[in-house]
VOBA-1610 file (N, C-alpha, C; in pm, whole numbers, padded with zeros to 5 digits, always signed):
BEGIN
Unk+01569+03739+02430Unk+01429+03767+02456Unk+01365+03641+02514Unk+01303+03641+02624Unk+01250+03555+02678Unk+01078+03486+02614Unk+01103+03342+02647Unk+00983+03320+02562Unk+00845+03284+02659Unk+00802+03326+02557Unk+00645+03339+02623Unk+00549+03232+02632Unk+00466+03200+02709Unk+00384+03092+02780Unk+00342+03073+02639Unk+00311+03136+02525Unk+00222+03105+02422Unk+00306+02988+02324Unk+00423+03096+02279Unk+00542+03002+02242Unk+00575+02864+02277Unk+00577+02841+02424Unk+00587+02717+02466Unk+00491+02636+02446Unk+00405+02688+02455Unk+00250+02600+02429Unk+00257+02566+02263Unk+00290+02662+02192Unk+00310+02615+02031Unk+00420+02498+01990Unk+00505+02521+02040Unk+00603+02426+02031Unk+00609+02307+02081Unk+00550+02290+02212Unk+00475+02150+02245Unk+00382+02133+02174Unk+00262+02170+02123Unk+00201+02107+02042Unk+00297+02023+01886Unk+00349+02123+01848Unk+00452+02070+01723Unk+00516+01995+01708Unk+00560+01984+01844Unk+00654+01836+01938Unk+00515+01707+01892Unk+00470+01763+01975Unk+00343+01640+01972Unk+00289+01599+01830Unk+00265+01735+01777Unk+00216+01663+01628Unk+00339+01583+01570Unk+00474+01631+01564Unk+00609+01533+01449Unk+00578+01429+01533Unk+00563+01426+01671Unk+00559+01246+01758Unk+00473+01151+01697Unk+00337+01238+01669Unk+00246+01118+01607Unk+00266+01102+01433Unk+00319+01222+01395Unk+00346+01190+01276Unk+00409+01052+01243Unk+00527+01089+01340Unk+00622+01002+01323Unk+00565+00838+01375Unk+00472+00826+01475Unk+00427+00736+01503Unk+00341+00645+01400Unk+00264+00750+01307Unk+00180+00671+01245Unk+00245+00634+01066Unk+00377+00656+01084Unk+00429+00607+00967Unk+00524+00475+01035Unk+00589+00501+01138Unk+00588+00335+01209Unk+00491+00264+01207Unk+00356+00274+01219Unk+00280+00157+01218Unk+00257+00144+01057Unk+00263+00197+00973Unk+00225+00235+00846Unk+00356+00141+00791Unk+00508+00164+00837Unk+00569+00081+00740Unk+00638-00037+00790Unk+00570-00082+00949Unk+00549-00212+01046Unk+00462-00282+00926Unk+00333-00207+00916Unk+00238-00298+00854Unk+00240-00339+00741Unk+00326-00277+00608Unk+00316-00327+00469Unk+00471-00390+00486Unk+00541-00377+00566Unk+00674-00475+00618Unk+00645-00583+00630Unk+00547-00630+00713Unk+00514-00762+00734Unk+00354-00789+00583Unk+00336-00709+00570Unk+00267-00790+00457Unk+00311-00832+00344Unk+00468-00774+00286Unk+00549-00823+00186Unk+00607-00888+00248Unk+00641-00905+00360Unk+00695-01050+00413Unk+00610-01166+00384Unk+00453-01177+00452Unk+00395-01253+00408Unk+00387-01292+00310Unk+00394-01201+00188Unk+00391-01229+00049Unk+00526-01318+00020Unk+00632-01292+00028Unk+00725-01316+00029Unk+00730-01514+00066Unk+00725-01524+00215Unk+00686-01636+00259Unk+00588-01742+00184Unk+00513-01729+00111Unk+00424-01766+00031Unk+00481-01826-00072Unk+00548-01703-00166Unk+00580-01738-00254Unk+00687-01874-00256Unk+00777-01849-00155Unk+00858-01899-00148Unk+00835-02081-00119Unk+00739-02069-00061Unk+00630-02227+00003Unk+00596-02249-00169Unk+00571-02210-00256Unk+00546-02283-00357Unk+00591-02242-00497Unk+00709-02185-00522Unk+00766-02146-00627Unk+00709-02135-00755Unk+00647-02255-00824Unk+00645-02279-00920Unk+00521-02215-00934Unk+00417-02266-00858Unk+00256-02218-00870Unk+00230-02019-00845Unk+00382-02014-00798Unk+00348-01878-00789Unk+00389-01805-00933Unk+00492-01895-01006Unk+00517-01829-01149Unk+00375-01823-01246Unk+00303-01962-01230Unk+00242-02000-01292Unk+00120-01869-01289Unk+00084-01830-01156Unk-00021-01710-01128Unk+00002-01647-01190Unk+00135-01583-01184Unk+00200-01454-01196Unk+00178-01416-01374Unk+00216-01528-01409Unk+00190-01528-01558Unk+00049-01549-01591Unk-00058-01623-01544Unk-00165-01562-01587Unk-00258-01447-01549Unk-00173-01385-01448Unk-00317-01253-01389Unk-00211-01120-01486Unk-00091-01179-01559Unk-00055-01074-01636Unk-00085-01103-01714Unk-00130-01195-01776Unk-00136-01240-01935Unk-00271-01171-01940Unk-00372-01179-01813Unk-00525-01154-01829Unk-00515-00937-01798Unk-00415-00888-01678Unk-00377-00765-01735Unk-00400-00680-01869Unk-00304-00753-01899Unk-00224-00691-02025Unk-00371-00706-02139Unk-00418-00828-02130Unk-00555-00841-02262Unk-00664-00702-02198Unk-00653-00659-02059Unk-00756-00579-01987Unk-00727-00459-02045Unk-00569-00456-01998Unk-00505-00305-02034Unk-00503-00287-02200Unk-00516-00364-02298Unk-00500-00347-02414Unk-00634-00326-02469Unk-00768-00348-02399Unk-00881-00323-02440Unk-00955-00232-02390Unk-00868-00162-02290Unk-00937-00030-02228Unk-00904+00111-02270Unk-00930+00180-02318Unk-00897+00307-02404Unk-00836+00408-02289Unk-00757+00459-02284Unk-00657+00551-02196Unk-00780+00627-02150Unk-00788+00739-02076Unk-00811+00855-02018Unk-00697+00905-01873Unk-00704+01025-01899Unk-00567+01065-01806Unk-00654+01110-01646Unk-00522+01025-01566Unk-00608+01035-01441Unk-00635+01187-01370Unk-00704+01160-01314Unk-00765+01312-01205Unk-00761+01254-01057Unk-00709+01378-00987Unk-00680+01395-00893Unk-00791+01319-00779Unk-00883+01335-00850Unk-01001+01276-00779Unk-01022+01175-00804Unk-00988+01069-00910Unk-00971+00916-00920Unk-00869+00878-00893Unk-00738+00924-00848Unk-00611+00912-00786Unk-00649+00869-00673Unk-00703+00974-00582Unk-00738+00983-00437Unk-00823+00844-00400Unk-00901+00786-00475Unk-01001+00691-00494Unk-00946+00591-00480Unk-00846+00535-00608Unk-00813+00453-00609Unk-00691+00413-00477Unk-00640+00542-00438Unk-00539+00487-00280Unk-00661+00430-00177Unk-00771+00493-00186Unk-00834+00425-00111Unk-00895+00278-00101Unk-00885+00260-00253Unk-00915+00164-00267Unk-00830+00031-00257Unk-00694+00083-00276Unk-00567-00016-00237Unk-00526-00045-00058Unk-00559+00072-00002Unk-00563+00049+00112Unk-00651-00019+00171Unk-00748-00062+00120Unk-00908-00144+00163Unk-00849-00272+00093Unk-00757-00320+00009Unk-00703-00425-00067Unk-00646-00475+00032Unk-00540-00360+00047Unk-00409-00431+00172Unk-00530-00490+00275Unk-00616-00463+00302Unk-00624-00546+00454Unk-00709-00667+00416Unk-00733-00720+00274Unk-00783-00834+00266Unk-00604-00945+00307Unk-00673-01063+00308Unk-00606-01161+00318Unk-00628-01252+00217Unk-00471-01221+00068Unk-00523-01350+00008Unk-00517-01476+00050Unk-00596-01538-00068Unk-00650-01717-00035Unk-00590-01782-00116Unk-00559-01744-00236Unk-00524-01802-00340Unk-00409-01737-00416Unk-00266-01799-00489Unk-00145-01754-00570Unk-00186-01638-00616Unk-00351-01678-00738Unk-00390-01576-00784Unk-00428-01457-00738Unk-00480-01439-00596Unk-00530-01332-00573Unk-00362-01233-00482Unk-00261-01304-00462Unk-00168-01287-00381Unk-00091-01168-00591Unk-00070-01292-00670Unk-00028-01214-00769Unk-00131-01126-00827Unk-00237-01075-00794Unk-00323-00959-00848Unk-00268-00829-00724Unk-00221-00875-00634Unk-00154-00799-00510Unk-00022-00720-00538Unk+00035-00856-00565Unk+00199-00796-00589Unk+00173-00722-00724Unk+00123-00753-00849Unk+00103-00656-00982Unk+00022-00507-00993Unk-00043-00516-00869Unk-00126-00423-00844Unk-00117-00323-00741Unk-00049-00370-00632Unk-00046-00277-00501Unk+00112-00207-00454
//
């Protein structure tokens, strides 16, 4: 059965949509590629000061997480909070500490 002008037109679009799909998860895992690189690079420039962070933005965690009373998440503070990590990723830390509130957090 021969296919019809409509068909073709559907299927190029579908083409087109997996293309950008596919496009915008290349830039998507280009971009947190090189930002755990950066992280990475960092750490590595100062070893020690990065343990030293690491251990206090968990030590200060853990006293946060132990004084905050559970509630179970909703779909709608889920959604929130990706947004809110994605508005994270595009800061640039300055400091060990704010680099290890990154890596513990994001």
């Amino acid at each position: 059965m021969p296919r019809t002008r409509l068909q073709t037109k559907s299927d190029s679009e579908a083409k087109e949509g997996k293309k950008r799909e596919l496009e915008e998860y290349a830039q998507a895992h280009f971009k947190y590629t090189k930002l755990f690189q950066d992280q990475a690079d960092a750490m590595r420039h100062d070893p020690e000061e990065m343990n030293a962070s690491h251990a206090r933005i968990t030590a200060e965690s853990l006293a946060v997480q132990s004084s905050t009373p559970f509630t179970p998440m909703t779909v709608e503070y889920a959604q929130k909070m990706m947004v809110e990590y994605a508005r994270r990723c595009e800061d640039k830390p300055q400091t060990f500490d704010e680099l290890s509130i990154r890596i513990l957090f994001l």
